[in-house]
C-alpha positions, 0 to 999 in steps of 0.5 A, a space after each residue: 500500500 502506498 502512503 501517498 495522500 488521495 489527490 482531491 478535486 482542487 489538486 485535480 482542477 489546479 492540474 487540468 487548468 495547468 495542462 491548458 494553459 500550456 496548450 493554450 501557450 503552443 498554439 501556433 499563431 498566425 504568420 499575419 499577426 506577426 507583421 501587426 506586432 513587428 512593424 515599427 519605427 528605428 526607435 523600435 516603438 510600434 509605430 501607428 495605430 492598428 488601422 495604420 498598421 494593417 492598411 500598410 500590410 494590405 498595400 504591401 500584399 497589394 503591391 506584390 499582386 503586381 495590380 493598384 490603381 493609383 499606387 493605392 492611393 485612396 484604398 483605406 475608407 473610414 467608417 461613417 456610423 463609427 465616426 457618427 457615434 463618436 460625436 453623437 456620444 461625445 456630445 452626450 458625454 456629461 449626462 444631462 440631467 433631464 435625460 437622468 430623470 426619464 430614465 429613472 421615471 421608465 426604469 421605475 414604471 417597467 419594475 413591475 407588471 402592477 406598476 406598469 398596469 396602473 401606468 396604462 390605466 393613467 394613459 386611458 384617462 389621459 386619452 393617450 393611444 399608441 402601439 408604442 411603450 416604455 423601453 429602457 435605454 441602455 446608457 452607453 448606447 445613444 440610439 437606444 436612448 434616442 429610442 427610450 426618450 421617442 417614446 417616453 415622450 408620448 407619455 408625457 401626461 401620463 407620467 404627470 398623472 401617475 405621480 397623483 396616483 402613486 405615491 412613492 414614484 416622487 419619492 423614489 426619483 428623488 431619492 436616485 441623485 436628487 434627480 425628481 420627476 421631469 417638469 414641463 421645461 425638461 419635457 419640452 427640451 427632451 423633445 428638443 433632443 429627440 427631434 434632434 438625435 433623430 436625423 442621426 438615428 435615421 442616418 445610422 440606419 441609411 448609411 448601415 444597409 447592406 442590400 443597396 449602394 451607399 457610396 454614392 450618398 457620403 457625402 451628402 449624407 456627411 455635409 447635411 450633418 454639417 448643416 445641422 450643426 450649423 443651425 443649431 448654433 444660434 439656440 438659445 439653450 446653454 445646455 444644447 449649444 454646449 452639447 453641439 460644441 462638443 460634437 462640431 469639434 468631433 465632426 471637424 476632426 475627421 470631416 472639418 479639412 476635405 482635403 484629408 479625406 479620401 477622394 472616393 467620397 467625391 468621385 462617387 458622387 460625380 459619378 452618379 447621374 443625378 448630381 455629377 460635378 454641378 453638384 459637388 460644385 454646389 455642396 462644396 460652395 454652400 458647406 466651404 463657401 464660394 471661393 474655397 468650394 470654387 477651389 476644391 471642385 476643381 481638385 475634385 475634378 483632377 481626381 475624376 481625371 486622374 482616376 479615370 486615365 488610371 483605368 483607361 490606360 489598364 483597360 487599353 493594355 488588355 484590349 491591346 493584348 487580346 487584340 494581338 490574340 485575335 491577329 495571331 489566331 487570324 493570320 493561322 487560319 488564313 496563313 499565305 491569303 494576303 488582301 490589299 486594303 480597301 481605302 472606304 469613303 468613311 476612312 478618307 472622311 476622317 483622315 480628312 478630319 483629322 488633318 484639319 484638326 477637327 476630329 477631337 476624340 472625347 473619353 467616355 467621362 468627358 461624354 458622361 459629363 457633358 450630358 444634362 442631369 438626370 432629373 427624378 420625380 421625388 416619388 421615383 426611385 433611382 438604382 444607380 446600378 441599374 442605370 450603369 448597366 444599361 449604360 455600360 455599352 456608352 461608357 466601356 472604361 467609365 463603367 469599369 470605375 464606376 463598378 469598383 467605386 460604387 461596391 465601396 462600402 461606407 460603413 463597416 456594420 454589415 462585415 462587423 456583423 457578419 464576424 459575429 455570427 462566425 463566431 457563433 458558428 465556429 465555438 469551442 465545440 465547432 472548431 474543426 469546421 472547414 472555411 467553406 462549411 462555414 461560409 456556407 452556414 454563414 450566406 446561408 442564414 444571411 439568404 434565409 434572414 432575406 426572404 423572411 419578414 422582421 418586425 420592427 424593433 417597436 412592435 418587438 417591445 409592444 409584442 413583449 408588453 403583451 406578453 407581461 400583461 398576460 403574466 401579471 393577469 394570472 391569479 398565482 394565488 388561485 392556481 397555487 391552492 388548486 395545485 396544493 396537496 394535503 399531506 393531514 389527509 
């Protein structure tokens, strides 16, 4: 018999987590995470940000495919709902205090099923109706803050009315920081904030789709948020003039000069249809004023040219070399024939205009450009993509840009979603799953999410008040003593 003591459960996990750490610390790595951990400057500091870091690696992995346009010049694309959030959360950084106070008074409310019962009572004597209810915010989230305060301020009378009714809802609210129920002035800035957090709520979510073109409406989309700040700079409000100055500052970080920015949001603009040059023209004048706005359009047409020659001069080489194809297969089939060229009347014409110096060959941009807007109903809806393709055959090389300008995506929502559902397909016990198995699940579930129809996030959270409204009318009571044995029988 050994006189070894019994090994025990903890000695046992102690052991078990030993063995994985280790396996966890042999785990190769990836040979791409080493060129973001080794580029550095000659002090040996790691030199950028992340973003830098890897868009120097794409360039570098780039460049070595032996194709760029432009020498990859306008490859990195910041994302706009990013850079939205921080200057919506920067202006809503301090916490206002009217804010604070709809919180509690909802959070209150929605604490329990009688509470909230008695709530829509006050809201029947108050004449109020609406599919709409209460939600709860979650605070580091301006848009479901925007969401708690669209809502709750429809109910404004209702929660005046159930202070009467019940008496610990004053109590409690000031107990939480001194904060109280919300007054008249404070509801009616709270509409001002909701108007207001509005226009970018609905920003965020035309900037986010992934089923349609976005390129084309950056910088639209950016120059009416400049616009808005503008406009709200005479209020009168200290605390609204305060949280616009935070956001302007935000804003002018990454949009304030034009000329940091890629070059991609203009030339996406110019090649839309509806707008083109005349356009930017008049957005950059209106935004950067006449003489500046001037200046800048006529950089921004440079760019249009420069992009385009790019892509002129690669689409000449290909038809250069599939040209030479068709000769050489020619001259094999009908090798020992020889034809004497016959000088047409039409060749003679153009030789002719040609010596005078009246025959000018326009690109496919300058025709594009020289054409009139096209001018839309309000009413009618325009695919940009649709319109391209129909008019691919006019515009060979200017539609080869346009396709490669218009698949840019301006925000990053769609790929940040799709790597969480990959990592929700490849857990722990998934893990052996081949790249094509999973990008299989992946398109699959996107292609079914497609086909069915989502309800509103509004109609989620009145389908979940009727479904508590339906619990808080059980009579546990009732049902516990029909369910009760008794045990002296």
């Amino acid at each position: 018999m050994s006189n070894q003591p019994p090994i025990t459960s903890s000695q046992t996990e102690v052991g078990e987590a030993t063995s994985k750490t280790k396996r966890k610390s042999m785990k190769p790595r990836s040979t791409v995470w080493d060129h973001f951990t080794k580029f550095a400057d000659n002090t040996g500091m790691q030199k950028g940000n992340s973003n830098d870091v890897a868009i120097f690696y794409l360039k570098k992995k780039i460049n070595a495919w032996g194709f760029s346009i432009l020498n990859r010049k306008y490859l990195h694309m910041r994302c706009i709902a990013h850079i939205i959030n921080l200057v919506v959360v920067d202006g809503m950084k301090d916490g206002l205090t009217p804010i604070k106070k709809v919180r509690d008074a909802v959070r209150y409310i929605r604490q329990s099923p009688a509470r909230l019962q008695r709530f829509k009572a006050c809201c029947e004597m108050e004449g109020i109706q609406s599919k709409s209810s209460l939600c709860l915010d979650v605070s580091t989230r301006w848009n479901s803050t925007y969401l708690m305060l669209s809502s709750a301020l429809k109910f404004e009378n209702a929660f005046d009315r159930y202070a009467t009714v019940d008496p610990y809802f004053k109590i409690d609210l000031q107990s939480c920081e001194g904060n109280g129920v919300p007054d008249s002035l404070e509801w009616e800035y709270i509409g001002k904030i909701v108007e207001f957090l509005g226009h970018f709520y609905e920003l965020t979510l035309r900037i986010s789709g992934s089923r349609y073109v976005t390129s084309n409406i950056f910088f639209d989309e950016i120059s009416s948020v400049d616009c808005l700040l503008q406009e709200w700079k005479s209020s009168n409000d200290l605390e609204l003039s305060c949280m616009r100055e935070k956001m302007k500052l935000k804003f002018d970080k990454y949009w304030g000069d034009p000329d940091k920015m890629n070059k991609i949001i203009y030339i996406a603009v110019v090649v839309d249809p509806q707008y083109k040059l005349e356009f930017m023209h008049f957005a950059l004048s209106t935004v950067y004023g006449k003489e500046k706005g001037t200046e800048l359009a006529k950089k921004i047409k440079l760019f249009v040219y420069e992009l385009f020659d790019d892509y002129k001069r690669i689409f000449q080489s290909e038809n250069a070399n599939e040209h030479i194809g068709n000769v050489n297969e020619s001259m094999s089939i009908e090798e020992g024939t020889k034809k004497k060229p016959r000088m047409r009347l039409g060749h003679q014409f153009m030789q002719h205009k040609i010596e005078i110096g009246e025959a000018k060959s326009k690109s496919d941009l300058d025709s594009y450009l020289n054409e009139d807007i096209l001018v839309l109903n309000e009413k009618e809806d325009f695919d940009i993509l649709k319109w391209w393709k129909m008019n691919a055959n006019r515009f060979p090389i200017l539609s080869l840009m346009v396709k490669d300008i218009l698949a840019v995506p301006i925000s990053t929502v769609a790929s940040e979603s799709a790597f969480s559902t990959g990592g929700r397909v490849l857990d722990c016990f998934r893990s052996s799953l081949t790249p094509k198995i999973v990008e299989a699940l992946i398109c699959t579930q996107d292609w079914l999410r497609k086909s069915q129809h989502h309800k509103p996030i509004k109609e989620q959270i009145a389908d979940l008040e009727r479904l508590e409204e339906s619990f808080a009318n059980v009579d546990i009571s009732s049902s516990t003593n029909e369910n009760t044995i008794n045990l002296d029988s």
